[in-house]
C-alpha positions in Angstrom: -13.2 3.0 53.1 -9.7 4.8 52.6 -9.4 7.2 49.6 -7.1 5.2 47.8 -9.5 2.0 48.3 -12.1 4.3 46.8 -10.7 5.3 43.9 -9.2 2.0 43.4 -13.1 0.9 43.6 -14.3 3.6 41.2 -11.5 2.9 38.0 -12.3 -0.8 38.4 -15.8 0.1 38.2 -15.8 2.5 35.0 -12.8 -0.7 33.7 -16.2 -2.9 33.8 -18.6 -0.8 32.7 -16.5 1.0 29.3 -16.1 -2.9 28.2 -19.6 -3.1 28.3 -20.0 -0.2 26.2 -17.0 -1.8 23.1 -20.0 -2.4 19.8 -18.0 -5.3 18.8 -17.8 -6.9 22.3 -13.8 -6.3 22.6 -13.1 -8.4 19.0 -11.4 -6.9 16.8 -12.7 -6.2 13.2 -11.6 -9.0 10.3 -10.5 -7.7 7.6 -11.0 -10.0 4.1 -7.4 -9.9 2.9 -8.3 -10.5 -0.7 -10.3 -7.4 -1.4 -9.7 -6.3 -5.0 -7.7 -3.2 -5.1 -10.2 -1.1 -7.0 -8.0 2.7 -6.9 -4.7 0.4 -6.6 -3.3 2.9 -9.9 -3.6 6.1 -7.6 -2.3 4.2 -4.3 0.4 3.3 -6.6 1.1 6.3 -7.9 0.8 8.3 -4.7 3.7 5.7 -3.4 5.9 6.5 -5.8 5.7 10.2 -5.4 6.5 9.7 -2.1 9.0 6.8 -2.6 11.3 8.2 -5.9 14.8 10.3 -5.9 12.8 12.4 -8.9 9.3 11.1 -9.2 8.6 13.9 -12.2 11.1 12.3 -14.4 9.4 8.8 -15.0 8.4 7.5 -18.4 8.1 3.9 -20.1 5.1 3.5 -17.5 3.3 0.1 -17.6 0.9 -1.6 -15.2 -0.7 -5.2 -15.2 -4.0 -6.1 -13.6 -3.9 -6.7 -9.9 -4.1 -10.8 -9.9 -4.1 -12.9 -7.2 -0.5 -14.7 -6.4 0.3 -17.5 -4.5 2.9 -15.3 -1.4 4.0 -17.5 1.0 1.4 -19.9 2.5 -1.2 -17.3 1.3 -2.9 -15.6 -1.7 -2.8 -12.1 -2.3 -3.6 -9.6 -5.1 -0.4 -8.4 -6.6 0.6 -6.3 -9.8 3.8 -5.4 -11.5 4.6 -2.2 -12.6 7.7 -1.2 -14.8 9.3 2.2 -15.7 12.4 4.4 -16.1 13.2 7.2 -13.9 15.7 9.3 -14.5 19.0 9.3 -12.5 19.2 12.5 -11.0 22.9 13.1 -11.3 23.7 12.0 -14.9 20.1 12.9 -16.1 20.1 9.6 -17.8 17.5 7.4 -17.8 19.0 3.3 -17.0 16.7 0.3 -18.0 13.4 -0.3 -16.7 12.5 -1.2 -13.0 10.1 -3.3 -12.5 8.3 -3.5 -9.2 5.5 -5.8 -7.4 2.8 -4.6 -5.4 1.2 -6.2 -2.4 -2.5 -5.6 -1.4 -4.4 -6.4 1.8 -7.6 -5.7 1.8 -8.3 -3.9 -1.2 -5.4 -1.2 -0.3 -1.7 -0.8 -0.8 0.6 -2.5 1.5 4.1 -3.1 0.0 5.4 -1.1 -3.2 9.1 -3.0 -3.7 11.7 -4.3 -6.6 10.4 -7.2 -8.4 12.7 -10.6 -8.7 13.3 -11.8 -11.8 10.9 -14.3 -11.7 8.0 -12.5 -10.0 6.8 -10.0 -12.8 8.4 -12.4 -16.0 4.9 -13.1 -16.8 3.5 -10.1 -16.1 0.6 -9.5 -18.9 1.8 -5.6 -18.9 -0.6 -2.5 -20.5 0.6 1.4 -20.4 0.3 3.7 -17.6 0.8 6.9 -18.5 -0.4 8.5 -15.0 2.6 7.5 -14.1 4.8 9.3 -16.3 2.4 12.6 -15.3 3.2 12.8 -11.7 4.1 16.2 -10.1 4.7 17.7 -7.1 3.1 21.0 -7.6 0.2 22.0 -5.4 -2.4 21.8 -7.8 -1.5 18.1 -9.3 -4.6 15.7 -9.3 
């Protein structure tokens, strides 16, 4: 046997024998889409520290309860969240935003700007946290 034929012989070998070894037999994990977000508040508000122009200047904060909505062909759990932050060049603060979150699987997956239509019924409650966000080292 050449060297080449021999080492073509040896990766097909370990090729076989690491598939063997996969726990879930090659398949891929499923993942229940429709988890309830249970810390969907702090995934929120980690987003939008990321996400604003001036994520310490928020206020008019408020939050409904993840429900599930009908998106697409599916059902997820979704919330609406509405505040004000300020405009970093006039230092004024313009009307609320409201925005629509999309969960998979008990976590985050879309932060965006809400249609008209999608948070209009939105059964909103306060959320301060999010008028408390900072940057500073030793924010929670």
């Amino acid at each position: 046997m050449t060297d080449l034929a021999a080492r073509a012989a040896l990766v097909a070998a370990f090729a076989i024998t690491s598939a063997g070894c996969s726990s879930d037999g090659g398949k891929l994990e499923q993942v229940n889409p429709n988890v309830y977000p249970t810390a969907y508040k702090q995934e929120i508000i980690n987003t939008l520290r990321q996400t604003l122009s001036d994520p310490v200047h928020v206020r008019g904060g408020l939050i409904s309860e993840p429900a599930l909505s009908p998106t697409g062909k599916d059902q997820r759990y979704t919330a609406c969240v509405r505040f004000q932050e300020r405009d970093i060049y006039s230092k004024q603060y313009p009307a609320p935003e409201d925005r629509i979150a999309y969960f998979y699987g008990g976590h985050l997956n879309q932060l965006v700007k809400a249609t008209e239509d999608q948070c209009a019924k939105a059964a909103y409650r306060p959320f301060p946290e999010v008028e408390k966000m900072c940057l500073a080292k030793g924010c929670e």
